[in-house]
N, CA, C and O of each residue as an XYZ file, in Angstrom:
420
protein
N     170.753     79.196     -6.819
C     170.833     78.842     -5.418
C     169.861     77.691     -5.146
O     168.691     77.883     -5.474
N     170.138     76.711     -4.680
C     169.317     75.514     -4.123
C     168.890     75.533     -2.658
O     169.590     75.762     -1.672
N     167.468     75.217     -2.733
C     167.026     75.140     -0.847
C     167.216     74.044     -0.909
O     167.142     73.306     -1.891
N     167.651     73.675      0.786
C     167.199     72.629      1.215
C     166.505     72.293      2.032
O     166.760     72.853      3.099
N     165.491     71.437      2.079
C     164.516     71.654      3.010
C     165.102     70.837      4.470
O     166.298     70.549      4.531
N     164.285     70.543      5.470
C     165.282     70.562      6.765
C     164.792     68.760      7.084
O     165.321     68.075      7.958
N     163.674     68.268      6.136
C     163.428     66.908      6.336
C     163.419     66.337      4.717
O     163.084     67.070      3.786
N     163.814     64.998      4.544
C     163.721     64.733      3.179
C     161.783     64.903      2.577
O     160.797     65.117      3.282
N     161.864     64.705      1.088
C     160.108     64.273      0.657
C     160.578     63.484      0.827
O     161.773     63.190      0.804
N     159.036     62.583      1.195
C     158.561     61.673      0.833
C     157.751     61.402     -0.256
O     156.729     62.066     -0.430
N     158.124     60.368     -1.136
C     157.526     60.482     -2.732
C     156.815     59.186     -2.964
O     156.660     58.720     -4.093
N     156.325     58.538     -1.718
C     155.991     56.799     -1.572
C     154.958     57.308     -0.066
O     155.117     58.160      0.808
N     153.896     56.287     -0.353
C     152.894     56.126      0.951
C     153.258     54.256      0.850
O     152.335     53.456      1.001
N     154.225     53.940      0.670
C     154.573     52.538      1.345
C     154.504     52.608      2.422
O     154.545     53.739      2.907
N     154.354     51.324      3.404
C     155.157     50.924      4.630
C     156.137     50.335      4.558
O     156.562     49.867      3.502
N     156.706     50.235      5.676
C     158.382     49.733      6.005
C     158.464     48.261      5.099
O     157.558     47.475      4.822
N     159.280     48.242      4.910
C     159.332     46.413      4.407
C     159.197     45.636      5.392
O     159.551     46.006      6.511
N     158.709     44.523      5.196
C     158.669     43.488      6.361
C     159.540     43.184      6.825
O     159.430     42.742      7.969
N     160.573     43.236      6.341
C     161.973     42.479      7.114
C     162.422     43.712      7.908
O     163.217     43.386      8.789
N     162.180     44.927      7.873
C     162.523     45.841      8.292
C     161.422     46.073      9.771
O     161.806     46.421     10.888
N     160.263     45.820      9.431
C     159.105     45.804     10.348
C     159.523     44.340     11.419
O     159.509     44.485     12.641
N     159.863     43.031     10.810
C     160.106     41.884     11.621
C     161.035     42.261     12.249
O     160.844     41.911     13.414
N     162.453     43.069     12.102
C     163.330     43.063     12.246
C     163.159     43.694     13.907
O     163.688     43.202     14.904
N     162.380     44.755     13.868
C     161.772     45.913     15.128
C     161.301     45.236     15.907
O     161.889     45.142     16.984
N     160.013     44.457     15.693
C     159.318     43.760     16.595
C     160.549     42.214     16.892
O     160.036     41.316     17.560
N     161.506     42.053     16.587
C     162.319     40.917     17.124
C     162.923     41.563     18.302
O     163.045     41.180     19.465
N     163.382     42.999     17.495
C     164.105     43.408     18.868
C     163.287     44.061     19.858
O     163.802     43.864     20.959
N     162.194     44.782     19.954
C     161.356     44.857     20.743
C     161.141     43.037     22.014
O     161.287     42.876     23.226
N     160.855     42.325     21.168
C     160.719     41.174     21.977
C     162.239     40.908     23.050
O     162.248     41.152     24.257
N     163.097     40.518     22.486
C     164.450     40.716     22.776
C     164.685     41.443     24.149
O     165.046     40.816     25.145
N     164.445     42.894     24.150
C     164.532     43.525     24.930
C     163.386     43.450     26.054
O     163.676     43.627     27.237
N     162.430     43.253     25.750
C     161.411     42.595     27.254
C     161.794     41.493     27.579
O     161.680     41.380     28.799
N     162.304     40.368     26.994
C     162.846     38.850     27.652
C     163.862     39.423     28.585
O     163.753     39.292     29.804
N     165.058     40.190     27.896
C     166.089     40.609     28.769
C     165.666     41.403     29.898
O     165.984     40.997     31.017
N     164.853     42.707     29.762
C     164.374     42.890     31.156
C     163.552     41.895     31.927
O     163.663     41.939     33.153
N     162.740     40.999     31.394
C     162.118     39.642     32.555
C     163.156     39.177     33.136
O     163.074     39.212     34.363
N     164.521     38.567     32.535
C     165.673     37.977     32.829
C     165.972     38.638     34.247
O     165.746     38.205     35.377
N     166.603     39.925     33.785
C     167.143     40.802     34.813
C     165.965     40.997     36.483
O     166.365     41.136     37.639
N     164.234     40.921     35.895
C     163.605     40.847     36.863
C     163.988     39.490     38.084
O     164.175     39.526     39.300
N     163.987     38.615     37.309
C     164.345     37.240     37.793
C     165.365     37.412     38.694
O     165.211     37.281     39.908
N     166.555     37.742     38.079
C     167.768     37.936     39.123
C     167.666     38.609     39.944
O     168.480     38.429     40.850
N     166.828     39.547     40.094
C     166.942     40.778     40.832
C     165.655     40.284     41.918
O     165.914     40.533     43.096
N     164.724     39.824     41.744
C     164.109     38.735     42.946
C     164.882     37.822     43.286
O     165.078     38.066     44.477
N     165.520     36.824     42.998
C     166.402     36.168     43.463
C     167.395     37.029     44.815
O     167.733     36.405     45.821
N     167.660     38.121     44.660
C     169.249     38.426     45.301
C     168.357     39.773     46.422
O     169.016     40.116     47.404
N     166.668     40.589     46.201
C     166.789     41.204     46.753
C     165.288     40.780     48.040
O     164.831     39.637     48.027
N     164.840     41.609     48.806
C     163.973     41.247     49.455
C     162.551     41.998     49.389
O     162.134     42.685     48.457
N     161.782     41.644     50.844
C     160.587     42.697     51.015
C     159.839     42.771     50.016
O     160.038     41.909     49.160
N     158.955     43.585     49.803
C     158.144     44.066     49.028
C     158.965     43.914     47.370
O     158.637     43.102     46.505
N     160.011     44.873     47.272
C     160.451     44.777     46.061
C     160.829     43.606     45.247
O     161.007     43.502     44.033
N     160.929     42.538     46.445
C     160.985     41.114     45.244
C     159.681     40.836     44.721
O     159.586     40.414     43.569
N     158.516     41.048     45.531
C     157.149     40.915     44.925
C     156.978     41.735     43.656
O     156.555     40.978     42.782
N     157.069     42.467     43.384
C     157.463     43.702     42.360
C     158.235     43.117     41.260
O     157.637     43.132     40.185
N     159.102     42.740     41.254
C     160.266     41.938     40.709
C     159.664     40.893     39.658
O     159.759     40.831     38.432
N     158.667     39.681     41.094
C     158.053     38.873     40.482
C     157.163     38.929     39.548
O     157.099     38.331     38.474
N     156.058     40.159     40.330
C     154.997     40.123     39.235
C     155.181     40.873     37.753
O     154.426     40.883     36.780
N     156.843     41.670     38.027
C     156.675     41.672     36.677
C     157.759     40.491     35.814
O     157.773     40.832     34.631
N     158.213     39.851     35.927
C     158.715     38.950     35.188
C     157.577     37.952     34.571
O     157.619     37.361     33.492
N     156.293     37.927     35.810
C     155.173     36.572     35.038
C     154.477     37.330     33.757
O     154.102     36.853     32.686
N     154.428     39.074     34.388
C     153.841     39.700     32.645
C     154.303     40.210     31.888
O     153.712     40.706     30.929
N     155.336     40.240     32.059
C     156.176     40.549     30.739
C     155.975     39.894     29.570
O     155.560     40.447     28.552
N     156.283     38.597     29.671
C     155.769     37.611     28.342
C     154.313     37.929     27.914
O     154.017     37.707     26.740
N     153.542     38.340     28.608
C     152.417     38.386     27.877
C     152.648     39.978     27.211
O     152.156     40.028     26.084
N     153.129     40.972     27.542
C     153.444     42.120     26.929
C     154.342     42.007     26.182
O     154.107     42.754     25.233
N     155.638     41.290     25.988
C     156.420     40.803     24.941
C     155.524     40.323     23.672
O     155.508     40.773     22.526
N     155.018     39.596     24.072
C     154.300     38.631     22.860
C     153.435     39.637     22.157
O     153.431     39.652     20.926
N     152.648     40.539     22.900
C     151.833     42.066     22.125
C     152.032     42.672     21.128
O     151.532     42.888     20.024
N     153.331     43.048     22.058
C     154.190     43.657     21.432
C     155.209     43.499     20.262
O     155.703     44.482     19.707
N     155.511     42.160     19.899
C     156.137     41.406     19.284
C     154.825     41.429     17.991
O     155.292     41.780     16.907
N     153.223     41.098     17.951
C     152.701     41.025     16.917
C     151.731     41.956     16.948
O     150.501     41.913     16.977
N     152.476     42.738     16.936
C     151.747     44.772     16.462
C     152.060     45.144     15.598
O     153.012     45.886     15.845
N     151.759     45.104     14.099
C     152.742     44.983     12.842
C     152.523     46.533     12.941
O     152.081     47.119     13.929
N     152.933     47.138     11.669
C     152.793     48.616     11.124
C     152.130     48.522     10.659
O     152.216     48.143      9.491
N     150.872     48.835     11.313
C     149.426     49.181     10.206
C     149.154     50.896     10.245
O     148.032     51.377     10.398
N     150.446     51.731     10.070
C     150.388     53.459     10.081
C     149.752     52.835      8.212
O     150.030     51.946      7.408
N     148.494     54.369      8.376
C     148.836     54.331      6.486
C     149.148     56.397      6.271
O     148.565     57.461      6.481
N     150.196     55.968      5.837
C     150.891     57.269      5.346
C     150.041     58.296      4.575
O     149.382     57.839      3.641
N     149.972     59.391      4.783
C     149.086     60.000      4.104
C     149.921     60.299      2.513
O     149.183     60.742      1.633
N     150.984     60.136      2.246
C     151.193     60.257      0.791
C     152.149     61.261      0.724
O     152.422     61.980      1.685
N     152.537     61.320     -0.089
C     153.414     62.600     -0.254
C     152.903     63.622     -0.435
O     151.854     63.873     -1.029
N     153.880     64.525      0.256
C     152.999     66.131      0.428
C     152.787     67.188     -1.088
O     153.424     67.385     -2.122
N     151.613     67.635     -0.525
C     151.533     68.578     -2.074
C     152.389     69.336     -2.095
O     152.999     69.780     -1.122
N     152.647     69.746     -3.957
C     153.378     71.534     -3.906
C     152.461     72.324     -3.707
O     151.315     72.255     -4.153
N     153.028     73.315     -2.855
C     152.468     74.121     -3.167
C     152.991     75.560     -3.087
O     153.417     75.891     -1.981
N     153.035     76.525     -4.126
C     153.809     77.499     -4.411
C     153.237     79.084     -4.088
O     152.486     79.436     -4.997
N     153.348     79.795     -3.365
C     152.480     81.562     -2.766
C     152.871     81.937     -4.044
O     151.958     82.593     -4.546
N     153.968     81.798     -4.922
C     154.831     82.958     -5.638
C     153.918     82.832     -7.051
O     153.781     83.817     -7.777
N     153.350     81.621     -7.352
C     152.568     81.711     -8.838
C     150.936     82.104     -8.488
O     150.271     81.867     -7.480
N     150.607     82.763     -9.679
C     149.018     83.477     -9.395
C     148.455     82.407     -9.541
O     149.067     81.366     -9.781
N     147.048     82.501     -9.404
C     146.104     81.155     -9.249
C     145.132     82.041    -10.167
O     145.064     83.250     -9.948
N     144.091     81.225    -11.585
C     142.922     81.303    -12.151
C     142.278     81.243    -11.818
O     142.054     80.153    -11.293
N     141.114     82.421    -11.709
C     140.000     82.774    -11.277
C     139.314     82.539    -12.383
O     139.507     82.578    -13.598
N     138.005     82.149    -11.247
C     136.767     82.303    -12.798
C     136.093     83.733    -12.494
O     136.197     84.383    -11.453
N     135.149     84.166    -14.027
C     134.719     85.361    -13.917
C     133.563     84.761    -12.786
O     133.273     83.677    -12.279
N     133.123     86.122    -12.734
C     131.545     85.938    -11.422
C     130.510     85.645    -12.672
O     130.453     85.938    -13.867
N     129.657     84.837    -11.640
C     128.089     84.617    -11.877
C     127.363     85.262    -11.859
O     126.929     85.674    -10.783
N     126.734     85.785    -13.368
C     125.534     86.149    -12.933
C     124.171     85.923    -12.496
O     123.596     85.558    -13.522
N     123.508     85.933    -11.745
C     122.443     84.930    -11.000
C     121.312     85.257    -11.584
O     120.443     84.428    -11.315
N     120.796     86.443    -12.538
C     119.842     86.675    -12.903
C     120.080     86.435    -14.584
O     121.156     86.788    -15.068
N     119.189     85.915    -15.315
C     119.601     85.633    -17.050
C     119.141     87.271    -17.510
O     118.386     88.056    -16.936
N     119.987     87.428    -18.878
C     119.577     88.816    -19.411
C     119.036     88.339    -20.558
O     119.440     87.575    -21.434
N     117.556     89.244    -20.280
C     116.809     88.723    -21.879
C     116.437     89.774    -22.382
O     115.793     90.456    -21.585
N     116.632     90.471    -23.952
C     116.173     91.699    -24.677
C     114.794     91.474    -24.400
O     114.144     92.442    -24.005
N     114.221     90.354    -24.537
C     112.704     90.626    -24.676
C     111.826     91.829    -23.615
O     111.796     91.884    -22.385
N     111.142     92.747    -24.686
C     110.195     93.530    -23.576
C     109.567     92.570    -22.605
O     108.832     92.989    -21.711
């Protein structure tokens, strides 16, 4: 009978590949330009207070885009997990004796 466990091992403390890591932070960027975009329009067409809202976030977005955009993956993986098995006994050492035994009277 085979288990399966419910997440794969991990048998590597790599990080992501870069192109895989560039790839995230492109679309991370991507997706804050497009919400600035949408801020833009949406001051344009609405009023009051909420276009102020609108505005100030379209001027910081780019600076949170850009953050966000060069936040590489610096996780360091702790490694792959130990075995470890309840079902096999474990070696003991004998005890210490703390006092030496000497024949001498």
């Amino acid at each position: 009978m085979t288990q399966h466990q419910e997440h794969p091992v991990s048998i590597t403390s790599a990080r992501t590949s870069h192109s895989d890591d560039l790839h995230k932070r492109q679309v991370r960027y991507l997706m804050s330009m497009g919400i600035r975009t949408v801020c833009f329009v949406l001051a344009i067409v609405t009023t009051g207070p909420v276009r102020w809202v609108l505005v100030a976030a379209a001027v910081f977005l780019p600076y949170v885009a850009v953050v966000l955009a060069n936040a590489t993956d610096r996780r360091r993986s702790p490694g792959p997990a130990s075995f470890v098995s309840h079902d096999v006994p474990t070696i003991e050492a004998k005890p210490v004796d703390d006092e030496p035994k000497h024949d001498d009277p």
